[in-house]
Structure formats: structure tokens, C-alpha cells
N, C-alpha and C positions, 0 to 999 in steps of 0.2 A: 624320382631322381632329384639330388641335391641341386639347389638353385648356386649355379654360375655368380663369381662376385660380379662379371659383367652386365649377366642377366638382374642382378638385383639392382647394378645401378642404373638400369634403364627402367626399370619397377618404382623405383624411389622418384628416379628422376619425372616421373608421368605424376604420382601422388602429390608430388610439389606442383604441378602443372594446374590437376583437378583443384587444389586449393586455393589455388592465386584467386582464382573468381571470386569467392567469398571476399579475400583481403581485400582485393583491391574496391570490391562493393562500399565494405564496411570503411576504406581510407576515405571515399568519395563521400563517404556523410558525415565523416565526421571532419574535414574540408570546405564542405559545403558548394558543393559539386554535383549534386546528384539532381535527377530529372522530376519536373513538376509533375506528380503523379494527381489522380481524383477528379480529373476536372474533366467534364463532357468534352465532345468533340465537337458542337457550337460554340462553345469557351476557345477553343485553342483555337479553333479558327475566327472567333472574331480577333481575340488577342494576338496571335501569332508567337513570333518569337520574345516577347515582348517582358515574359518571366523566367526566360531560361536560365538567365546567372542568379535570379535572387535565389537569396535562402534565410528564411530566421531559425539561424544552425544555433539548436539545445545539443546535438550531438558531440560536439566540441566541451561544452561544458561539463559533462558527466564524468568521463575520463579525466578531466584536467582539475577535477575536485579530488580525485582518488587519487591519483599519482604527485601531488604536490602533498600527502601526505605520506607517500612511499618512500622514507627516506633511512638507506641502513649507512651506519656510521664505524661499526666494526664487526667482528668474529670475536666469541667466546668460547674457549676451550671446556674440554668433560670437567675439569676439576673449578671451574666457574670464572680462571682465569683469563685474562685478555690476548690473543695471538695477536702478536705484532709484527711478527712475520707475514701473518694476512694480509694486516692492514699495508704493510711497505707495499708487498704485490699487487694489492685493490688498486691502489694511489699508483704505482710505477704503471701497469696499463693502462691510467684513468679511467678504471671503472667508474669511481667517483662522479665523474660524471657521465661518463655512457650509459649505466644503469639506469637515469633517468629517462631516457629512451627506448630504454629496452622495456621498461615497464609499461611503459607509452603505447608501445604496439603492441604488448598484449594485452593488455586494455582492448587496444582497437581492433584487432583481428585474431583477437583470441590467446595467440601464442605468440612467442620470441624464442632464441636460442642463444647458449652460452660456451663458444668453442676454447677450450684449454690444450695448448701447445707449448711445445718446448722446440722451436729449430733447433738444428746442430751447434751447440756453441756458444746461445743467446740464452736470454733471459725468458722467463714462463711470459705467455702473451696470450691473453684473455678479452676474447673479442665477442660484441655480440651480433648478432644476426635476425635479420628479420625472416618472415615464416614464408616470401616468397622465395627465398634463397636456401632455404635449410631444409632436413626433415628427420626426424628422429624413431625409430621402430623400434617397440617391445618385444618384447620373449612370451609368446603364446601363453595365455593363462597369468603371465605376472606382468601385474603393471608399472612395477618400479626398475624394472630390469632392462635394462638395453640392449638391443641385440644389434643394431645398426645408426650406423646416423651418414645421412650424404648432406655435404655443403655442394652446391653450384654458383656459376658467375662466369662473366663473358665480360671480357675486354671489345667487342665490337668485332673482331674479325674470327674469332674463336670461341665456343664453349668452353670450360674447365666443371670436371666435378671430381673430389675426395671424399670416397668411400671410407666413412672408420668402423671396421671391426673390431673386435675384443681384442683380438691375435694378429691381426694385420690392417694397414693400410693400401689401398690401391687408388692411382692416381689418372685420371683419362682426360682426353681431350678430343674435339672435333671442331669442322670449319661450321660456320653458322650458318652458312648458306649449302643447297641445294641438297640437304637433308645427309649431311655428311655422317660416319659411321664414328664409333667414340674407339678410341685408339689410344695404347699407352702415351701418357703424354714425357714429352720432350721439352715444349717449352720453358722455361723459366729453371729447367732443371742443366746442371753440369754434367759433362758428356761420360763420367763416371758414375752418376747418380742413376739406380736403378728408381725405376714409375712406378712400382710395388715396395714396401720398405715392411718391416715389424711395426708393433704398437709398441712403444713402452712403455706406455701404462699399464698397459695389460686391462683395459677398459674404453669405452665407447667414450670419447674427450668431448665431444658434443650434448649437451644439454640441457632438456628443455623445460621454459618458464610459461609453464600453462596458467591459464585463466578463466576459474570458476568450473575446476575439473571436478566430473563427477565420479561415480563409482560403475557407469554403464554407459559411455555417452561421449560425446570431444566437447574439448572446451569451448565455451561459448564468447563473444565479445559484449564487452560491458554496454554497447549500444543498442545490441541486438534488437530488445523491448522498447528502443524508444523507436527506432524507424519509423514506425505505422503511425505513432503521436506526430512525426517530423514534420510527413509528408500530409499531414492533416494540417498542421499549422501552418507549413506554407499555403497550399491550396487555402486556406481558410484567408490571410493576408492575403491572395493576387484576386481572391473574390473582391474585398474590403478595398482594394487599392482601386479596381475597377467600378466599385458603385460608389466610391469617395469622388472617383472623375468625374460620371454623369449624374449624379443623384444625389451628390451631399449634399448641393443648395437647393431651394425651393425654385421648382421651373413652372414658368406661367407662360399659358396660351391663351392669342388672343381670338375669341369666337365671334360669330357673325360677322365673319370680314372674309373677302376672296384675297388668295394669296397677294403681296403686290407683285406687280409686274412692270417690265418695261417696253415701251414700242421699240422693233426694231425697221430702221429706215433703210431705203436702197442708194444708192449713187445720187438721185432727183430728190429725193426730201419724202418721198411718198411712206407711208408705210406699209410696210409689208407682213407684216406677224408681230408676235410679240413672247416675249420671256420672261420664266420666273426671275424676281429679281434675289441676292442671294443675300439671308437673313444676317452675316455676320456683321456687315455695318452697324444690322440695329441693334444686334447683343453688344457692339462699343460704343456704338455710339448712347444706349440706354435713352433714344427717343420715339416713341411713338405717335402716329396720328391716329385719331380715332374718326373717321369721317362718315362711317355709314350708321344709320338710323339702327339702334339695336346691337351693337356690337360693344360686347364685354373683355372684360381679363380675369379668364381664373387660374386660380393657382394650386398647386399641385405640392403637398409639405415632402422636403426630404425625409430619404431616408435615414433611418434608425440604423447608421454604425458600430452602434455599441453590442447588436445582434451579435457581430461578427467576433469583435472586442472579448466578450462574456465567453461565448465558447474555446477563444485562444487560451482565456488564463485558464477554463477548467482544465487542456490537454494539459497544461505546462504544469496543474498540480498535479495531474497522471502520471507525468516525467518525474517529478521529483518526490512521489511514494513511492512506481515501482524502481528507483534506480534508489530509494534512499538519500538523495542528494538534498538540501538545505534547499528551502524557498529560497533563503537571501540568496544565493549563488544563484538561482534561475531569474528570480524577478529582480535583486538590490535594492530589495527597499528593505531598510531598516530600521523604524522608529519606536522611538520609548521603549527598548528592550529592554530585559534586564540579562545580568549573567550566566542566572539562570536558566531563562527561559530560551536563550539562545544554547546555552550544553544542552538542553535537553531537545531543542529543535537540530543538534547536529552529532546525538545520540545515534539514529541510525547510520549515517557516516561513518564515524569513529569504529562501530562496530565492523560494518562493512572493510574498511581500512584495515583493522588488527585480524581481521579473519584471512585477510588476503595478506599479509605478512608472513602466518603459520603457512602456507601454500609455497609460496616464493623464497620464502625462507631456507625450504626445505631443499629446493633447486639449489640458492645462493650457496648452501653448505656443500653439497654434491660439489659444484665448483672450485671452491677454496680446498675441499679434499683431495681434490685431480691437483690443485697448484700444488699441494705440500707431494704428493707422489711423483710430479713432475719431476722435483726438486730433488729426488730421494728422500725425502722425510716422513718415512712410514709412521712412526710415534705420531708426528703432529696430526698426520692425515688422518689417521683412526679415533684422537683426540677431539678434532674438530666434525667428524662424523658424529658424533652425541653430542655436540659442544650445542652454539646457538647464535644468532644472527643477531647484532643489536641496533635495533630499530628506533629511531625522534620519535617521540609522545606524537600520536594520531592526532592527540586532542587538543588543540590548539588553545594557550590560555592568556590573562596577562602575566605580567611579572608580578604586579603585587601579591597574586592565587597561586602562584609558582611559589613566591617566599614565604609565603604562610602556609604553604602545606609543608615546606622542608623543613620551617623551624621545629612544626607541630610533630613532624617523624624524628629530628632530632632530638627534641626533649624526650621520648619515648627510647635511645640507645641506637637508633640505626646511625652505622660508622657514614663518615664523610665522603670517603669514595663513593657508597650507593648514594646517596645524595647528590654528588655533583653529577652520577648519571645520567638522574632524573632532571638535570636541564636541559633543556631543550635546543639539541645542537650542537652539544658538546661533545666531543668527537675525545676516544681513549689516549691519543697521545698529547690531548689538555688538559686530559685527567693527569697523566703520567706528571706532566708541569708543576702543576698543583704539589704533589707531591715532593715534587723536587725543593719547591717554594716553600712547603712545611717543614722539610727536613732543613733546609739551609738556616729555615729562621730557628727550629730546638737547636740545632748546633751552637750557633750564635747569642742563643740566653744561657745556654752550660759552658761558654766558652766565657761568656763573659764581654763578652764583643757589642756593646749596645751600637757597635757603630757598622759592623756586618748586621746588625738588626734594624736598622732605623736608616743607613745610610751615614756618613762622615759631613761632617759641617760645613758645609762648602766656604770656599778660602775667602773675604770681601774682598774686591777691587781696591785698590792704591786710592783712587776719590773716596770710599765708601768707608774710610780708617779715622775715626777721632782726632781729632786737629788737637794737638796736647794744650797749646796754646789757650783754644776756647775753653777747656777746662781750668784754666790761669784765670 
């Protein structure tokens, strides 16, 4: 029997449930939140709580090597042209900048989502979502096809979830408390407004920006592979902190001697017993008596820290072959490098970076297609369907390496536009500038105008005028 839109959105709604676990696992290390794993149970119990907030979080840095190289600047159409209609809509949501968080989380939990709306009346509104709030379902057998997507979210006294079908949308609500039942929702809606409406898109407006998707499998979080290094390097520092307290300096005992003590007296002066006396005096004070016949000091060499030291930086070079990430980002030491040998140590980066653009890309286009269908703009939406997302150079360079590869392509005939692409940053509508600027200045040498060309002579101030006189 055919699944209920209700029944599916309590289906969906549990699927978002089972995955929160993972995210919220993977937000906690890469936060640096997560629990001192490896260590015996005479460890935690001599230490106690004593390591519970530290963390020396590599988790954090992985992710935030990758996504400060994630950066798209517009949409390119089938015929190679720039949609600027995109761009208005990217910048009027500020995707512009939400995208860098969207990417962010799925980096870190794997997945994010990108919902595309049109209220009645308004402007298209493109928002994104994290993976414990959304979830998005394929069409059996095909994996680029949507067959469902549920957004949820609670105000604190209420759930809300919006089921989107291809052909319809269905809207529900319930109370958060004592297991209340999901029911057309009413709130936030006009008492003419039906809780079931059409799509009009005629498409699933939810979708999602997987991470490191395979061909058999869900996407995985960019952290995943470091965890096990993480939780090795902390436990490795709370060993190192603890034999740095009692064992980094040389401890000496003194032999042939009975502890000291002290008499202790009653009310009359008599003595009655006696007590150990308590050795911290003489670790400040740094004096001893030696008074019995045969009694030595020996000493006892600290420990070798650097044990501890040596196996840190082997995990941290673990971390940064299997995520591909640059030593200098993990360690910062940077000396006597040269240009090259730094591209070539942030070679797998780069690679990593451009491979996950062709992925995300493909989402970001799906997205800008829903804007232009939102809008009624079938031409564009179909155009920008084969078009292309255009992404800042991965590869991080200087300007000098920047203007000597462009002049080197320019002497070879590549026009100026693809040129000013290739810097880094430069965003189509200062490309468009440019152009404007070119145009304005041929106008102004076929016009004749050296003063629309160069600017007009500015007028000298009344002090700033040749005194005729001094020329007398």
C-alpha cells in the first residue's frame, strides 16, 4: 500500500533523529568537546576530572583548511556567459556569505542542505540548513533524483515540519511536549490559507550538499579519519602533563636515615608518642641535616618527555597525509622555504579543494536552477543546468606569480576578460567594471576627448595663480 504523506513525514522525521548522533559526535571534535578516550582506569582515577576540557583539537583545522579555499564567486551559463541574474539573487539572500557555512558543516557532519522558496509575493529566498534539521530522499535506484525532502524546527513550544513533494507540499505541526500527534498546521498561517498547498516548481526545492559522496555508501565527514589520531594525541599530552608534574625534575632520596619526626606532648610537657613530620618544609625550604652515621642522597634522573613529544608529531604527520592537509597548517613552522617547495607541499590540498568544488558545484547549479524556475525563467534555468559554478583559484599564490603567469598567457592571445578571471577574487560584476572602464576610455581616444581620458586639469586655487607682478 502507498506510504501516507503523513506516514512519510514521521519516516523522514525519525531518519533526521538517527543522524543527529553522528553530527552532533563529529561537531563535538571538531569544537573540541569530546571525551579523554585511551587512558586506563588507574589514570582517571588518580587524575580525576582533571582533563576533561583539554583538547589539542587538529580537528578544527582540517575542515578550516578546506573551506577557506571554498570559495564560488558566480554562475556561468551553457553558452560560457556570466548570469547575473544569479549573481543579484546569490548576493540578495546572502548566500555570499551563508555558503561559507554551509560548506562548513559538511565538511563536519558530512552533509548540509539548500532550500529554494518563493512565498506568495516575495522575492526567491535561499536558505541553508544543517543536517540536523533537514533530510532529503532519492527515487529507488537513481541517485540524483529527489523524491522527498522534510525541513523540521521548533520554536520551543511547538514542532513544525514541511514536507516537499514534486507535486505537493504538506505542512504539520505538534506540541513538544507529552508526545503530541502532528496535525495540519495553523500556526504562522492565515485563516484562509490551506496546511497542504501545490509545488510550483514542480520539483523537490530542498537540496542537498553532500560530502565526499560515493557511488555505494553516505557521505562521510572530513574528520571522520582523524578521530582515532585526536583522541591519541590528547591522551598522549594528559600522560606528558602528568609525568612533566612529578617526574620532569630529578627527585632525590635520602637513605640511611629514619623518617623525621616529631614528639608529641600532653597538657604536662610529658611525651606521649610521636609523628611523622611532613616533608614539604624541606622541599622549600631546600635544607637538610645529615646526622646519622651512613646516610646518603641519591638521585633519581628525570624523565625523557621528549618520548611523549616524538610520538605527538608522528600522529600529527598521520593527520596531515591522510586528510592531505599541509604540515605548515598543522605544525606553523615555516622556515627557508621556497615557492616551490611549499605548492608542491600544498599539492594535495589544492587537489582535494578542486575535487570537492566539481561535487558542490553540482548541488550549487541545482540550486540557481530552482532560483531561475522559481522566478518563471525556464531558458535560464535549463541554461544554467549545463552552465558552471565559478570558483577563487584553490591555489593560493603571490601577486608577483599571479602577474607573471597573466602576462605569460596574454602574450600567447588569451582575451582580457579570461584574464581578469584568473585573479583571485574577483567577483563577474568587477569584471563587468572593467569593461565599462575599457569602453569609456576607446570612447574617449575616438572622441578625441583626452580630458574624458586622463581626467580635466583641475582649476588652481586664487593663492596657487602667478603674481603678474613677479614676472615684471
Amino acid at each position: 500500500m502507498a506510504e501516507t504523506p503523513l506516514e512519510m513525514t514521521i519516516r523522514l522525521r525519525a531518519k533526521i533523529e538517527r543522524r543527529k548522533t553522528a553530527a552532533k559526535k563529529w561537531s563535538r571534535y571538531y569544537d573540541g568537546t569530546h571525551p579523554l578516550l585511551f587512558t586506563s582506569p588507574e589514570f582517571t582515577a588518580q587524575t580525576g576530572g582533571l582533563f576533561t576540557e583539554f583538547s589539542d583539537n587538529w580537528c578544527s583545522v582540517v575542515p578550516d583548511a578546506t573551506v577557506e579555499r571554498l570559495m564560488p564567486l558566480g554562475f556561468r551559463l551553457e553558452d560560457g556567459s556570466i548570469d547575473t541574474a544569479a549573481g543579484r539573487a546569490w548576493r540578495k539572500a546572502e548566500c555570499d556569505v551563508e555558503i561559507g557555512l554551509a560548506l562548513l558543516e559538511a565538511l563536519i557532519t558530512s552533509r548540509s542542505y539548500a532550500l529554494v522558496w518563493r512565498p506568495n509575493g516575495q522575492d526567491t529566498e535561499i536558505t541553508f540548513e544543517h543536517s540536523s534539521g533537514a533530510v532529503v530522499e532519492y527515487a529507488p535506484g537513481r541517485r540524483r533524483v529527489r523524491s522527498a525532502g522534510l525541513k523540521v524546527w521548533h520554536d520551543g513550544s511547538a514542532e513544525f515540519a514541511t514536507l516537499f513533494l514534486p507535486s505537493m507540499v504538506y505542512r504539520w505541526q505538534r506540541p513538544m511536549r507529552d508526545g503530541g500527534q502532528w496535525v495540519e498546521r495553523t500556526e504562522g498561517l492565515s485563516p484562509s490559507e490551506p496546511a497542504h498547498i501545490p509545488n510550483p516548481l514542480g520539483a523537490v526545492p530542498l537540496v542537498e550538499l553532500p560530502n565526499r559522496s560515493r557511488l555505494y555508501g553516505s557521505p562521510r565527514s572530513e574528520i571522520q579519519n582523524v578521530v582515532p589520531l585526536q583522541d591519541a594525541v590528547n591522551t598522549l599530552w594528559a600522560h606528558l602533563m602528568t609525568a612533566s608534574d612529578g617526574l620532569a625534575l630529578p627527585a632525590r632520596a635520602v637513605l640511611g636515615m629514619d623518617r623525621p619526626v616529631r614528639e608529641i606532648l600532653d597538657e604536662t610537657g610529658e611525651v606521649i608518642g610521636e609523628e611523622d613530620l611532613p616533608l614539604d618544609k624541606f622541599r622549600s625550604d631546600r635544607l637538610l641535616w645529615l646526622e646519622k652515621e651512613g646516610a646518603a642522597i641519591a638521585e633519581f634522573s628525570a624523565a625523557d618527555l621528549a618520548n611523549y613529544t616524538n610520538v605527538i608529531d608522528i600522529a600529527v604527520q598521520h593527520i596531515a597525509a591522510q586528510t592531505r592537509t599541509p604540515a605548515t597548517y598543522l605544525t606553523g613552522q615555516l622556515i627557508n622555504v621556497s615557492a616551490d617547495a611549499l605548492a608542491a607541499s600544498e599539492a594535495g590540498l589544492v587537489a582535494k579543494v578542486t575535487e570537492r568544488q566539481r561535487h558542490f558545484g553540482a548541488a550549487l547549479r541545482e540550486v540557481m536552477r530552482l532560483e531561475a524556475v522559481a522566478n518563471g525563467e525556464t531558458g535560464r534555468a535549463e541554461s544554467l543546468a549545463l552552465g558552471s559554478v565559478i570558483w577563487r583559484d584553490p591555489q593560493f599564490r603571490s601577486d608577483s606569480q599571479y602577474s607573471d603567469a597573466l602576462v605569460k598567457l596574454k602574450a600567447i592571445g588569451v582575451p582580457d576578460e579570461a584574464l581578469w578571471e584568473r585573479i583571485p577574487g574577483v567577483t563577474p560584476d568587477e569584471i563587468k567594471r572593467w569593461q565599462r572602464m575599457r569602453a569609456d576610455q576607446a570612447a574617449a581616444i575616438l572622441g578625441g576627448s583626452m580630458g574624458d581620458l586622463f581626467g580635466t586639469k583641475p582649476t588652481p586655487a586664487s593663492g596657487d595663480q602667478d603674481d603678474p607682478a613677479e614676472g615684471a
